[in-house]
C-alpha positions in Angstrom: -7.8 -1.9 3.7 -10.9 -3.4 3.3 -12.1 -7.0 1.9 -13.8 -6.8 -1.2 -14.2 -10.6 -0.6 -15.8 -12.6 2.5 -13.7 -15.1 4.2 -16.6 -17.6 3.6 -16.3 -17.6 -0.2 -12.2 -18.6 0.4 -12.5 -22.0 0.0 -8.9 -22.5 -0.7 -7.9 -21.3 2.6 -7.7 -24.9 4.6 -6.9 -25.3 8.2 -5.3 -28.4 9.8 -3.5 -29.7 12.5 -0.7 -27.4 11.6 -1.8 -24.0 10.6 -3.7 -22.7 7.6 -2.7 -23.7 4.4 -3.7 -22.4 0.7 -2.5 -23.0 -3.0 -0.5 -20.2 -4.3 -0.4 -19.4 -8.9 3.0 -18.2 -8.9 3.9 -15.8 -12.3 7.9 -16.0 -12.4 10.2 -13.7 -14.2 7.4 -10.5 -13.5 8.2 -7.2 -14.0 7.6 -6.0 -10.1 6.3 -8.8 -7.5 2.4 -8.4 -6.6 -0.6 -10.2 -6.4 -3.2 -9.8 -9.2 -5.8 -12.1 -7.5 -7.4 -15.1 -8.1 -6.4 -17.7 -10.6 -8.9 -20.4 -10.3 -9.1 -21.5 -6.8 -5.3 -20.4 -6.3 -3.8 -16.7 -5.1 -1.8 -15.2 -7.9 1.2 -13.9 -7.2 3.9 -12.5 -9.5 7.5 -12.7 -9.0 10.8 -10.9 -10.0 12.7 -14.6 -9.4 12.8 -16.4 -12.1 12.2 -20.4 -11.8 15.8 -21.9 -11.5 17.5 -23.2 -8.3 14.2 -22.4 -6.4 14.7 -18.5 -6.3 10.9 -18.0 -7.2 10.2 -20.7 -4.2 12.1 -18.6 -1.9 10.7 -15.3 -3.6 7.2 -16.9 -2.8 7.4 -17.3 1.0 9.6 -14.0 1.7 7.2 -12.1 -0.5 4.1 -13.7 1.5 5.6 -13.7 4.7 6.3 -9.8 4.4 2.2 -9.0 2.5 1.2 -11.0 5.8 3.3 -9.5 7.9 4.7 -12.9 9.8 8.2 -14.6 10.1 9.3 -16.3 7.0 10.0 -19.3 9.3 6.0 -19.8 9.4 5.9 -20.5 6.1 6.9 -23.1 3.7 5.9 -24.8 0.5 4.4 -27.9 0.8 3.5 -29.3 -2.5 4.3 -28.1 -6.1 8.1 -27.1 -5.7 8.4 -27.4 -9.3 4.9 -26.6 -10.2 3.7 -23.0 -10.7 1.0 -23.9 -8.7 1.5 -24.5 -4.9 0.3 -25.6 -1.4 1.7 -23.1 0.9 1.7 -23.6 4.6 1.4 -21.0 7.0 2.3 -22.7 10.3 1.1 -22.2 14.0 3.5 -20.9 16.7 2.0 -23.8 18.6 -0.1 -25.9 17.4 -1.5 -27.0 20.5 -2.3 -23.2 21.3 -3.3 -22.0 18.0 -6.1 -19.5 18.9 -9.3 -18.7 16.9 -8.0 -15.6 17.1 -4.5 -16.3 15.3 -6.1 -17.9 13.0 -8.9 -15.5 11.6 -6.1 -12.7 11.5 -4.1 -14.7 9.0 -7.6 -15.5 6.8 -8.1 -11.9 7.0 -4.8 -11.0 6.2 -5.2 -13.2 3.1 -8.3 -12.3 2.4 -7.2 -8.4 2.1 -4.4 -9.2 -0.2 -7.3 -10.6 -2.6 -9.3 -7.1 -1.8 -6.5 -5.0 -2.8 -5.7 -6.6 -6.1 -2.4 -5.5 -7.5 -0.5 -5.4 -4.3 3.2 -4.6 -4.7 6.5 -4.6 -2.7 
């Protein structure tokens, strides 16, 4: 699939210590889960779950974790557990390891969910 979008205009992808983080416009109670795009400087995503007991949280990082193709243990949400807009961290193996390399294939990998708007599982 090909970026429609460069990874330099992705200012909310942020790297730290940690791993890459990036804020998240979660849509609960969807008809299908996908991700529509951009909604301000946040990745839309809609979800099935609806927003009780954290079921759209969890929703959220399994849904990611499968579009990015990584374990659902690298990720977690950060900031905004009640919000429907979040900080979501996608953590390093090792953080004292974390190659270039790792982390350009996750930007991409976000970066080519944006590219191919509408993305469903």
């Amino acid at each position: 699939m090909e970026c429609k979008i460069a990874l330099e205009n992705m200012p909310f992808i942020q790297e730290n210590r940690l791993g890459l983080k990036f804020k998240v416009f979660v849509q609960p109670r969807s008809s299908k889960n996908m991700i529509t795009g951009l909604h301000g400087d946040a990745l839309k995503i809609k979800l099935t779950a609806p927003p009780v007991d954290g079921a759209a949280n969890k929703m959220c990082i399994e849904y990611l974790a499968k579009c990015l193709n990584v374990p659902r243990s690298s990720m977690e949400i950060i900031s905004g557990h009640t919000s429907r807009t979040k900080m979501v961290l996608f953590r390093f193996k090792d953080e004292k390891t974390a190659s270039k390399t790792e982390q350009e294939r996750i930007r991409r990998l976000i970066v080519s969910l944006l590219g191919g708007s509408n993305k469903t599982a």
